[in-house]
C-alpha positions in Angstrom: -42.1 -0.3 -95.7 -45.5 0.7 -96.5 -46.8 2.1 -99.5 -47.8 5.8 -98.3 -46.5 7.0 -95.0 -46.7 10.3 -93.3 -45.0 11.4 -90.3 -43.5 14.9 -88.4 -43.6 17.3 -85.8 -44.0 21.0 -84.7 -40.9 21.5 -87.6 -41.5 19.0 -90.3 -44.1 17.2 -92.5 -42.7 14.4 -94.1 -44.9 12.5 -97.0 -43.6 9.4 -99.0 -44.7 7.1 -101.4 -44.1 4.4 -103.6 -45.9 3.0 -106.6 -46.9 5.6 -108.5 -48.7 4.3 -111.1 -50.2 7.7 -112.6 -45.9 9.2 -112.6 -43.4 6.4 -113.3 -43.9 3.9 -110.5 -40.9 5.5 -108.5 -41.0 6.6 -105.1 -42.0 10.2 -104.6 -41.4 12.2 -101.5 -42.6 15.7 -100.2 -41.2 17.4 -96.9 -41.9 20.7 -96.0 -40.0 21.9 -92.9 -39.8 25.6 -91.2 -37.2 27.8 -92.2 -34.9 29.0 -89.0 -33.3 31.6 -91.3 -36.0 33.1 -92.7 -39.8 33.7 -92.1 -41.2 31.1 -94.2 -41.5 27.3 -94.8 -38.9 25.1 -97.5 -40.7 22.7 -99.5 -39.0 19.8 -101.0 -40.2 17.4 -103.7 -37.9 14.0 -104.4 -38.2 11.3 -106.9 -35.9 8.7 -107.0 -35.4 7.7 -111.2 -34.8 4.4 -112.5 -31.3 4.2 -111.8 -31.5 5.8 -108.0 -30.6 8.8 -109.2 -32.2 11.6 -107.3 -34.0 14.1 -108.9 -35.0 17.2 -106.0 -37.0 20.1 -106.0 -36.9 22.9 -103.7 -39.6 25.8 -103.5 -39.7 28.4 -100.8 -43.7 29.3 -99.2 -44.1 32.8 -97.9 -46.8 33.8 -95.1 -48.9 34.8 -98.1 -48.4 31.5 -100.0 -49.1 29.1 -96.9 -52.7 31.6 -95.9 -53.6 31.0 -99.9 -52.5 27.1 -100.0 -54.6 26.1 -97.0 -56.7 27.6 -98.1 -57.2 25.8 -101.2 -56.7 22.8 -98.8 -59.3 23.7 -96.8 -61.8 23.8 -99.4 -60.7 21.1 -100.9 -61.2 19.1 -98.0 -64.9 20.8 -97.5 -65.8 19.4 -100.8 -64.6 15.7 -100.3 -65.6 15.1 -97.0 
């Protein structure tokens, strides 16, 4: 398995990683995935400890949330390309 993968669809983005150095050389995960229930996306945030144990993170992103995060994203991406 490679160090940093990214995969999804129409539904899910899916980021993981492993080795990082600058956090405690556990693997770290991000998925954010549509909400059927609701009108907005679910965020989550893993990292495995140590020991395997799992510490998770959930966040909900309204409409409002996702327009301002991309964009942040967006401008982010104007000034490092």
């Amino acid at each position: 398995m490679s160090k940093h993968q990214v995969n999804g669809d129409q539904y899910w983005f899916h980021c993981y990683y492993r080795g990082e150095d600058r956090d405690d050389g556990c693997a770290n995960e991000l998925s954010l995935s549509t909400d059927p229930a609701a009108d907005q996306l679910d965020l989550l945030v893993s990292n495995p400890g140590f020991n395997n144990e799992s510490h998770d993170d959930t966040f909900a992103l309204q409409k409002g949330d996702v327009k301002k995060l991309s964009a942040f994203l967006q401008s982010w991406l104007k000034r490092h390309s």
